[in-house]
Backbone as CSV, one residue per row, in Angstrom:
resi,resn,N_x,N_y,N_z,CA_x,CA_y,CA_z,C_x,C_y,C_z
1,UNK,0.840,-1.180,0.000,0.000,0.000,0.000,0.886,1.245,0.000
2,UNK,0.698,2.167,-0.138,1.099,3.817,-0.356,1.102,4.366,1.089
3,UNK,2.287,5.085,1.461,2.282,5.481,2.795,1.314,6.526,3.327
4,UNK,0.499,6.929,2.526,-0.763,7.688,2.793,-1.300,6.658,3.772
5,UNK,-1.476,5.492,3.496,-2.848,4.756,3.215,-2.122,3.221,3.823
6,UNK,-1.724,3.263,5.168,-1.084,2.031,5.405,-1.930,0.774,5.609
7,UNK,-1.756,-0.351,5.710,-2.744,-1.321,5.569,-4.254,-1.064,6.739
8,UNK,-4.923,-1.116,6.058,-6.163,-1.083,6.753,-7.001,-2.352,7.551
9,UNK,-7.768,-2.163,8.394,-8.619,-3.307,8.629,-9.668,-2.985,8.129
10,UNK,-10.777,-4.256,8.502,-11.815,-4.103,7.223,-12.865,-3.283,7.696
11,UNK,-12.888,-3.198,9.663,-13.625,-2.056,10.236,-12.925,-0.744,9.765
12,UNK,-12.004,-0.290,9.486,-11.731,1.129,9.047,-11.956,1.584,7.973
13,UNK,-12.262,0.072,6.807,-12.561,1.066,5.369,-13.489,0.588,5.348
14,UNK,-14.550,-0.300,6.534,-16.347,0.280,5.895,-16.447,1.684,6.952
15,UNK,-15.791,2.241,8.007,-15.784,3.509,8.720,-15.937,4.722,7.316
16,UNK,-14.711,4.452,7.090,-14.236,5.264,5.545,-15.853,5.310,4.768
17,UNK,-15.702,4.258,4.127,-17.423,4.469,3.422,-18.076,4.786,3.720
18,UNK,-18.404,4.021,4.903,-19.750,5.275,5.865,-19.515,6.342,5.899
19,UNK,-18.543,7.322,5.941,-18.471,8.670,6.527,-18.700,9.037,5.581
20,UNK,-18.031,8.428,3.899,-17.815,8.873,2.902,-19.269,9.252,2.249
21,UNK,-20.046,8.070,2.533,-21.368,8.045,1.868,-22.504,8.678,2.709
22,UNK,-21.776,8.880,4.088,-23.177,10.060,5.409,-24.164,10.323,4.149
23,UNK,-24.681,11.089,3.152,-25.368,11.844,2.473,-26.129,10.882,1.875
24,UNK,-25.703,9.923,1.475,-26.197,9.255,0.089,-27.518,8.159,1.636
25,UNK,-26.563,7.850,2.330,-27.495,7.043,3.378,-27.876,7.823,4.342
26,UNK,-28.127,9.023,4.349,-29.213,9.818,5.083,-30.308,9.714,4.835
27,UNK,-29.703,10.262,3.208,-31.425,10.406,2.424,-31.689,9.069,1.995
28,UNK,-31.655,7.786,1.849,-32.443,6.989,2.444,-33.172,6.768,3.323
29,UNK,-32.060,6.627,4.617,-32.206,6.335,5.721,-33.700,7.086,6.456
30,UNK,-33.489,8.649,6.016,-34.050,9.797,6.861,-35.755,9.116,6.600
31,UNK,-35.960,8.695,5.294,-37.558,8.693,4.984,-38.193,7.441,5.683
32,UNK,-37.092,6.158,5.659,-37.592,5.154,6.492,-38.147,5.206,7.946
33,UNK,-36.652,5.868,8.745,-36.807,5.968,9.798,-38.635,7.523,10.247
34,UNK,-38.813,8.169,9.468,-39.736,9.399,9.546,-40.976,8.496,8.970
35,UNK,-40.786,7.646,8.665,-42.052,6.725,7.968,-42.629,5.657,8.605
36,UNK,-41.558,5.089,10.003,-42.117,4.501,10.532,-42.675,4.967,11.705
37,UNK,-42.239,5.869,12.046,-43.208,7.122,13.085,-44.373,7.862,12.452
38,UNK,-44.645,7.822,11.051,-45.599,8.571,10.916,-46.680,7.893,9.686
39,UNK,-46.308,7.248,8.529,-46.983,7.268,7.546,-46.034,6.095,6.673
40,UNK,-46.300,5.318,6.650,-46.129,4.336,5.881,-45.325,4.782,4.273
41,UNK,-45.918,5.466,4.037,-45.985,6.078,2.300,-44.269,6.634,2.482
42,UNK,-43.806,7.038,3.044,-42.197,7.631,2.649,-41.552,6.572,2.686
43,UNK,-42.473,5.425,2.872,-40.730,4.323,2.816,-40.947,3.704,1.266
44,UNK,-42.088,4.353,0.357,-42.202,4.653,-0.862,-40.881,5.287,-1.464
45,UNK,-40.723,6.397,-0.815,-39.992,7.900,-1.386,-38.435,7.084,-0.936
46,UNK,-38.345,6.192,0.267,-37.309,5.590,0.517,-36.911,4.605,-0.667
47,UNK,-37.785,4.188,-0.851,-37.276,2.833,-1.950,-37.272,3.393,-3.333
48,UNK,-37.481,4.658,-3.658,-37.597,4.840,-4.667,-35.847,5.684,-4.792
49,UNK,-35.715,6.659,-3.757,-34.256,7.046,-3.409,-32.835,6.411,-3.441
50,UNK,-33.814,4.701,-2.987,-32.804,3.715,-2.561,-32.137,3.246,-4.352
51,UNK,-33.255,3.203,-4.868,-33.028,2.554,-6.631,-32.401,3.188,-7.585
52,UNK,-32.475,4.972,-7.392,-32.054,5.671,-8.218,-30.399,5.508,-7.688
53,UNK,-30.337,5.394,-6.391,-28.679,5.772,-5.651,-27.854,4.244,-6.334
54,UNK,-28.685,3.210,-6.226,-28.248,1.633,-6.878,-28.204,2.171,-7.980
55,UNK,-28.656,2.790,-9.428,-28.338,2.689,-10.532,-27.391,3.382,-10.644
56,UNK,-27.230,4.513,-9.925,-26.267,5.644,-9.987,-24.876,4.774,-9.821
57,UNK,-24.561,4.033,-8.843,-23.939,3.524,-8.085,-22.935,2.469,-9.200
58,UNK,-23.989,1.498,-9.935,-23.606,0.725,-11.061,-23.189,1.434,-12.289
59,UNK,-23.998,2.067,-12.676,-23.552,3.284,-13.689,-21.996,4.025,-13.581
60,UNK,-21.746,4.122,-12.339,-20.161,4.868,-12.072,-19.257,3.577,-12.101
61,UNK,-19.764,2.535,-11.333,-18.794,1.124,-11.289,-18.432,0.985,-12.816
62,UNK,-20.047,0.539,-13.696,-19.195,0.158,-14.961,-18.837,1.186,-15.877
63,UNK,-18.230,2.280,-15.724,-18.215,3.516,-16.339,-16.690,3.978,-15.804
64,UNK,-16.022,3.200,-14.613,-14.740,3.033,-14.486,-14.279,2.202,-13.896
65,UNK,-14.572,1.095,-14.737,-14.196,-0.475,-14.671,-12.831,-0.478,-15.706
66,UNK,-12.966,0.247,-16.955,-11.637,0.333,-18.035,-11.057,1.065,-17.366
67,UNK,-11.176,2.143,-16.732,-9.533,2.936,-15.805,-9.361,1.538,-14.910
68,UNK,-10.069,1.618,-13.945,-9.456,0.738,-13.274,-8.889,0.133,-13.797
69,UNK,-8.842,-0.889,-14.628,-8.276,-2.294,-15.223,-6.734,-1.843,-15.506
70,UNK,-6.936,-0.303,-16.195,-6.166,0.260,-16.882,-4.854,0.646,-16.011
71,UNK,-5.184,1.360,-14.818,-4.050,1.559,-13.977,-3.710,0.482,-13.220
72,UNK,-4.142,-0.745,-12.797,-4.008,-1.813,-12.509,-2.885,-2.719,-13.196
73,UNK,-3.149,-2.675,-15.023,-2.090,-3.300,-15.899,-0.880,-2.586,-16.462
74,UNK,-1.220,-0.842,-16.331,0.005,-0.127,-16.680,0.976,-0.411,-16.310
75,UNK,2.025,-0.464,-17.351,3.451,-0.717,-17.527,4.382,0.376,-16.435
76,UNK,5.209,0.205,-15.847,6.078,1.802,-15.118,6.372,2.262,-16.638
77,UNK,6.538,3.659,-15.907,6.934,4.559,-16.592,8.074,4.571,-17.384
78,UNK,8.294,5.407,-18.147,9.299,4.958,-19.045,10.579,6.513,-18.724
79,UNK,11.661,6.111,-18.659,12.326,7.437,-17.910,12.998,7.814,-19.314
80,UNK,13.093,9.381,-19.058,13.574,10.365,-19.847,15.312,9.919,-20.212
81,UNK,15.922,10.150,-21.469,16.990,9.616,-21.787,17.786,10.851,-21.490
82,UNK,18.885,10.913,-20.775,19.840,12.110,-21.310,20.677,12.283,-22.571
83,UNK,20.790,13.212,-23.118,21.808,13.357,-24.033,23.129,13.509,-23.977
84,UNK,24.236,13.190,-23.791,25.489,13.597,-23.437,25.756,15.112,-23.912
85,UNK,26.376,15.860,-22.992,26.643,16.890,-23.871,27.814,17.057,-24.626
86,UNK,27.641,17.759,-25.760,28.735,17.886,-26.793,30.275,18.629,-26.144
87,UNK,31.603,18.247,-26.656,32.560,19.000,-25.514,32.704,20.285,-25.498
88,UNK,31.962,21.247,-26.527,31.674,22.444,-26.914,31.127,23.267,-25.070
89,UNK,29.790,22.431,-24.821,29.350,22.529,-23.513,29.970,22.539,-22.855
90,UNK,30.644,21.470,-22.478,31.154,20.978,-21.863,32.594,22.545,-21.093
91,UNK,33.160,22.253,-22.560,34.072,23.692,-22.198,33.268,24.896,-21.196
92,UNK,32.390,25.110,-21.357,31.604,26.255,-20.470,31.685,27.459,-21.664
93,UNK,31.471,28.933,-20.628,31.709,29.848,-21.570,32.761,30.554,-22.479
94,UNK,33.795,29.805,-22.019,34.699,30.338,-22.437,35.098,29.381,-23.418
95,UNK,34.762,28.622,-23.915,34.931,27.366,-25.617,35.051,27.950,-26.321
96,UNK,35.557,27.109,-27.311,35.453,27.574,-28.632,34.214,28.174,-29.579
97,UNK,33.992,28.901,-30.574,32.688,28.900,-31.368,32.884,27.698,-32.603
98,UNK,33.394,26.443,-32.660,33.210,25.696,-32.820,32.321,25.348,-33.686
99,UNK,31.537,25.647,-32.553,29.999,24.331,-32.145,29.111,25.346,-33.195
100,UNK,29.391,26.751,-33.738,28.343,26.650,-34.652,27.723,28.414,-34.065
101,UNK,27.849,28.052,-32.683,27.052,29.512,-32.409,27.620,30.031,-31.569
102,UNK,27.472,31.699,-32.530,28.318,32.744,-31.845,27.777,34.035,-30.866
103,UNK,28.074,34.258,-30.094,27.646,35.173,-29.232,27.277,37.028,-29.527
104,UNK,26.488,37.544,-29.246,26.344,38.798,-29.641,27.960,39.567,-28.973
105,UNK,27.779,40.977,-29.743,28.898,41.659,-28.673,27.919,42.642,-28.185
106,UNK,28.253,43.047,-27.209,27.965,44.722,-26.828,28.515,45.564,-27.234
């Protein structure tokens, strides 16, 4: 794992989700629990909340199922090559003009 993110137990990353998702399982939650104190009919508005948040839910899963896969099988990176420098450089400022290019005067 990434030193952000050292190994977890499995109570800390459903903690994580829960906190993460407070909103999404409120507004479920809120109409059930207000429905069984009062009126039957919001655990309507509950199940109907509950179905749209499930499609939503699948819709994002298979909609980044190819990243996932994708950063999962990526290759490392591929590192930048240096060029050697020519001995022109190398000399510093005071080289030859050689190499092609010459300096303004003042």
């Amino acid at each position: 794992m990434t030193e952000q993110h050292p190994c977890r137990t499995r109570t800390e990353k459903a903690l994580v989700w829960t906190v993460g998702r407070f909103g999404e399982l409120a507004a479920v939650g809120a109409p059930v629990v207000i429905g069984a104190f009062t009126t039957s009919w919001l655990d309507l508005l509950s199940a109907a909340i509950a179905a749209v948040w499930a499609a939503h839910e699948i819709r994002l899963h298979r909609a980044t199922r190819q990243a996932r896969t994708t950063l999962a099988t990526a290759p490392e990176p591929r590192q930048l090559h240096t060029i050697p420098a020519t001995s022109a450089e190398q000399a510093g400022p005071g080289g030859t003009e050689s190499s092609g290019r010459r300096e303004a005067k003042a």
